[in-house]
Each structure stands twice: as C-alpha cells, then as structure tokens.
C-alpha positions as CSV (number, residue, x, y, z in Angstrom):
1,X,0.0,0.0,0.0
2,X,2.7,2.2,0.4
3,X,3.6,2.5,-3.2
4,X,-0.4,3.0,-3.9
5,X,-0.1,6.2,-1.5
6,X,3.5,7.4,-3.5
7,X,1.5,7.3,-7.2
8,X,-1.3,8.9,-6.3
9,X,0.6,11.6,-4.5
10,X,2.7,12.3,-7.6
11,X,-0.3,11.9,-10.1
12,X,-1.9,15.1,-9.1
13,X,1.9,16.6,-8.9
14,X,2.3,15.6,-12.6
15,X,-0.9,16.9,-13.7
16,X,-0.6,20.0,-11.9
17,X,2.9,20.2,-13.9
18,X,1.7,19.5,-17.3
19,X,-0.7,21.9,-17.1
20,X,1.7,24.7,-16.0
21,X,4.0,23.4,-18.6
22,X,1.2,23.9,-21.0
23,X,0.0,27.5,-19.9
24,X,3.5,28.6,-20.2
25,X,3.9,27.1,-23.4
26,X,0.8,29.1,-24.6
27,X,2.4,32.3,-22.8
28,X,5.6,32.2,-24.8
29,X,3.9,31.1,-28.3
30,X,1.5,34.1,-27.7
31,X,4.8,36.4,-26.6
32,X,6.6,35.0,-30.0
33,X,3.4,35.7,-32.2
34,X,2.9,39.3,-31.1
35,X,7.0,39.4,-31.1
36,X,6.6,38.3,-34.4
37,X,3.7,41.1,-35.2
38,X,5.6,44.3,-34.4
39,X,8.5,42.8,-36.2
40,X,6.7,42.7,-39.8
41,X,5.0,46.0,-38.7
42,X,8.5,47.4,-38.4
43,X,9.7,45.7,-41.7
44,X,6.4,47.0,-43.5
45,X,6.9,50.6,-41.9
46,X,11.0,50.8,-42.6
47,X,10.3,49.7,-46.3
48,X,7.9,52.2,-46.9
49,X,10.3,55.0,-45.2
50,X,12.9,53.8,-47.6
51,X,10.5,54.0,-50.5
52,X,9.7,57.7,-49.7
53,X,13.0,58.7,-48.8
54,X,14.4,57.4,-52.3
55,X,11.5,59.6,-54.4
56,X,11.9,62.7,-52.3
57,X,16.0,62.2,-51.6
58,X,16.7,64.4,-54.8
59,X,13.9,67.3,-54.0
60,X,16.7,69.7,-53.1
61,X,18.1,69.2,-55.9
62,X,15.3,69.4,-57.9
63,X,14.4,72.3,-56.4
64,X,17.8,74.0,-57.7
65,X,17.5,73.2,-60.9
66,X,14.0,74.3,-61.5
67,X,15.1,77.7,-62.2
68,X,17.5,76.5,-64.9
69,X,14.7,74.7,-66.4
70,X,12.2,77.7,-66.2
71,X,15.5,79.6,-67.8
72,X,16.4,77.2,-70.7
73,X,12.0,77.6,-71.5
74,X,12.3,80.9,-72.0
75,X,15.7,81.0,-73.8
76,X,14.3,78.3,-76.3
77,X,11.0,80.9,-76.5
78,X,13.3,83.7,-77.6
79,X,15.6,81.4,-80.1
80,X,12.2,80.4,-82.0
81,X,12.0,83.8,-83.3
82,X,15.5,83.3,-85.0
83,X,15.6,82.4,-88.6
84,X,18.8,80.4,-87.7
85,X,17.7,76.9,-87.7
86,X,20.5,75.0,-86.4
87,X,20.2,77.4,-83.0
88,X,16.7,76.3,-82.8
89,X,17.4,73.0,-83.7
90,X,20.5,72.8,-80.6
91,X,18.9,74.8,-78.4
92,X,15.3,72.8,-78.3
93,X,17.8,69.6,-78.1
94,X,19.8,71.2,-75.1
95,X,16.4,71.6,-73.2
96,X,15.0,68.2,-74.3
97,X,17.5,66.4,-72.8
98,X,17.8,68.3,-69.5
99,X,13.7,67.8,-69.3
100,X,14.3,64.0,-70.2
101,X,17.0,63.8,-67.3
102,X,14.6,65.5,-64.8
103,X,11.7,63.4,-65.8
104,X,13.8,60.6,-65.6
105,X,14.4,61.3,-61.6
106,X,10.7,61.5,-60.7
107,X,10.1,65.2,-61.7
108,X,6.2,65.8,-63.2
109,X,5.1,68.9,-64.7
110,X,1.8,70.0,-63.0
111,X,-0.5,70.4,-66.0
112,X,-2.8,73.4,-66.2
113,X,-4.6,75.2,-68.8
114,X,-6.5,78.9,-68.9
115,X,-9.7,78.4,-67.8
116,X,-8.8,75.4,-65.4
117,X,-10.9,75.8,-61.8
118,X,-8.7,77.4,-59.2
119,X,-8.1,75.2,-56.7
120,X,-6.2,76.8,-53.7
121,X,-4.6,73.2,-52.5
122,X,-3.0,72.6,-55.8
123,X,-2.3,76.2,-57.4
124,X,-0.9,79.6,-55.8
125,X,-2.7,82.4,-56.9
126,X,-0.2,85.5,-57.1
127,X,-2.6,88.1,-58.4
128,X,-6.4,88.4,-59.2
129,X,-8.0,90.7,-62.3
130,X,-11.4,91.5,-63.5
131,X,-12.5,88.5,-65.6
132,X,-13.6,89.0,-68.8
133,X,-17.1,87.5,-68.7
134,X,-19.1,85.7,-65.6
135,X,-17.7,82.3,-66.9
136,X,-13.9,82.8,-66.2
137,X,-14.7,84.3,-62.6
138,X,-12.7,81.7,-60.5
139,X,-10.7,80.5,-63.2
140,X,-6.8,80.5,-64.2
141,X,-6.3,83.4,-66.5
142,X,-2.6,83.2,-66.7
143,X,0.2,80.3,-65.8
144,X,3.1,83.1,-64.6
145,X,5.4,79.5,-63.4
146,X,4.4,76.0,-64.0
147,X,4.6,73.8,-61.4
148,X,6.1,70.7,-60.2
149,X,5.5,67.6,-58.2
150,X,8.3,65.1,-57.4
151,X,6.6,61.4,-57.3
152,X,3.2,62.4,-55.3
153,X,4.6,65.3,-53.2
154,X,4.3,69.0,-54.9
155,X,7.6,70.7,-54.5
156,X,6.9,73.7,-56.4
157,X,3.2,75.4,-56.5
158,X,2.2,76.8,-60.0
159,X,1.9,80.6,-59.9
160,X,-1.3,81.3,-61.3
161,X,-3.7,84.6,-62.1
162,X,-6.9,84.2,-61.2
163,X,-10.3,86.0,-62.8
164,X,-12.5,87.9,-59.8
C-alpha cells in the first residue's frame, strides 16, 4: 500500500505540472506571435520609409535646378523667333535632354490650362483681375510658373492669375 499512496501523491503533482507546462507554453507562443507582429510591422513601416526617402532624396536638388529649367523655357522661346535653324534645332535639343533627365528622376510637370478651376490646395494664386465675362470668374487666366511635383509630393506650387 505504500507505493499506492507514492502514485497517487505524484499523479496530481504531474498533472498539476503538465498543465503549467502547458499554460506557459501558450504564454511564450502568444509572446513570440505578437513578437513576431511588431516585427513585420517594423519591416512593413521601414520599407515604406525607404520607398519615400528614395523619391523625395533628390527634392533639393530638384528644387535648384527648376530655375535653370524655367530659364532654358524661356531662352528656347526667344531662339524660336531666329531664322537660324540650327540654334533652334540645338537649343530645343539642349532643353530636351535636360527635361528628359529631370523626368527621368521622378520630376512631373503639373499640367494646367486657362480656364482650369482654381483650386487653392494645388495652385498659388499670385494676383487676381477683373475676368472677362461671368464664366472665367474663378478660373486661371494666366500660368506666370508652372509647377512641379516630385513622385506624389508637390515641390513647387504653380503661380497662377486668377479672374474675380
């Protein structure tokens, strides 16, 4: 009898320990799975920090060479009224490949047109005048400088006159 007493003393001792044993088990697997969670959050999150730090890395850039763009537009404008053809012909390719190169980094020209809505979230209005009929109140008269986005971002606001 006194073994009887000895197994059913450690049955209970057993049980009780596989069923710690198994609540800690389920402790660490639910530790590792939210673990495992924040981890492919971070991975998600760092990728897309990445992503948007590579299209907006060269905005300063950008930024500096819009001028020489807005520049090389308005020399190719006066070198159209030449009769020399070849300075047309060099100067439009000069400006063509400069726009390529830009365009090829992610630079988008915003595209507006007279009589587009003025929207104040994607244009700058730098000057209003008396429309010339009811129908052009509240739209773009004039593009003064076209605008820019880089990838989704705008990094330069189109100057704009708008009819009142």
């Amino acid at each position: 009898m006194g073994s009887s007493k000895n197994k059913s003393s450690k049955k209970p001792t057993l049980k009780s320990q596989i069923e710690t044993l198994e609540v800690s088990v389920k402790d660490e697997k639910d530790k590792f799975l939210r673990l495992f969670a924040e981890f492919e959050n971070y991975k998600r999150r760092t990728s897309k920090e990445r992503l948007d730090l590579y299209k907006t890395a060269s905005q300063e850039l950008m930024t500096a060479l819009l001028p020489i763009k807005d520049d090389l537009n308005r020399a190719s404008k006066e070198f159209e009224k030449s009769k020399e053809k070849s300075l047309i012909e060099g100067m439009s390719l000069i400006k063509n490949k400069f726009s390529d190169i830009l365009k090829s980094q992610g630079l988008i020209l915003i595209d507006i047109n007279k009589g587009d809505d003025f929207d104040a979230e994607i244009h700058e209005a730098i000057t209003q005048i008396p429309a010339e009929n009811d129908k052009m109140k509240g739209k773009i008269i004039d593009v003064v400088e076209s605008g820019y986005k880089l990838g989704d971002k705008i990094i330069r606001y189109p100057k704009v006159v708008v009819g009142n």
